[in-house]
C-alpha positions, -999 to +999 in steps of 0.1 A: +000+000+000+010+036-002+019+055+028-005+074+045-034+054+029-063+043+040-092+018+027-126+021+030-152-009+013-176+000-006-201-021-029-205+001-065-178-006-085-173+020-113-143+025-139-127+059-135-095+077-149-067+070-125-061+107-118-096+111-106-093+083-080-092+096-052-066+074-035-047+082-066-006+097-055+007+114-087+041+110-071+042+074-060+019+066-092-004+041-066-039+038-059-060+011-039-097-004-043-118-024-021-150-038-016-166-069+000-175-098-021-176-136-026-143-150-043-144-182-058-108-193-078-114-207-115-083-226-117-057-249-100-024-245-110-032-232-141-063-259-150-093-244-156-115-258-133-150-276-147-184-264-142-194-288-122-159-282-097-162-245-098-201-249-084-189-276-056-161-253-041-168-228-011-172-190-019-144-168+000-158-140+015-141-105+027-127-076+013-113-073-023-086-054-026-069-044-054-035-026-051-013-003-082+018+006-077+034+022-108+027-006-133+022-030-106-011-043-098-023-071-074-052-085-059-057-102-023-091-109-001-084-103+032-109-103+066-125-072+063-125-072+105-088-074+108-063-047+105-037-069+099-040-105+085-031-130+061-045-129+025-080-154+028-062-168-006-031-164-026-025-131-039-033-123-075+001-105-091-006-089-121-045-084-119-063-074-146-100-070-152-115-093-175-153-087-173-185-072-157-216-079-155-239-070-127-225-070-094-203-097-114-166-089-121-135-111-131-098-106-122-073-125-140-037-127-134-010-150-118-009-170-089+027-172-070+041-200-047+048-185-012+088-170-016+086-179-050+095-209-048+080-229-076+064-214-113+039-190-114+004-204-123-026-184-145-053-179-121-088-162-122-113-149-095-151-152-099-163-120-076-198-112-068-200-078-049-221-084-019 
């Protein structure tokens, strides 16, 4: 995050110039967004995951948080009751929207191994805005 920040949730999503976010530091070129939603991953190591798996698996719910720094931009879902915590999944590294559609959106980026140990895998998160 970007010093001196702070994060508040909120549940309408809209697509703004970056200059007119207001989180938005011209010098350190970083912004964040959040809001609470229900995270459900697409893939395993890469995979695509079926239908049928995708529908079986438990939704993670918290706060979406999306992070840019410079050309930098990452994803994580953390507890929106904590100050401090551990990611609810693996951070997304190099998040990108995909889609919307409703209270519907799509992030797609990479999934790391913890100390990056290991290859990167393609990963994608289903989010409904709650």
């Amino acid at each position: 995050m970007c010093r001196g920040q702070t994060v508040d949730s909120f549940v309408h999503l809209q697509i703004v110039p970056l200059q007119s976010l207001p989180e938005f530091d011209g010098n350190q070129r970083c912004y964040t967004l959040a809001m609470i939603g229900k995270v459900k991953r697409l893939r395993h190591q890469g995979k695509r995951l079926s239908g049928r798996e995708i529908g079986a698996s438990p939704a993670v719910e918290g706060e979406v948080k999306v992070y840019g720094v410079g050309t930098t931009i990452w994803a994580s879902v953390t507890d929106p009751n904590r100050q401090v915590g551990d990611p609810l999944l693996s951070i997304l590294y190099e998040a990108r929207l995909t889609a919307m559609h409703g209270a519907g959106l799509l992030l797609k980026g990479e999934e790391r191994p913890q100390g990056d140990a290991g290859p990167a895998y393609v990963q994608e998160w289903s989010v409904r805005v709650t």
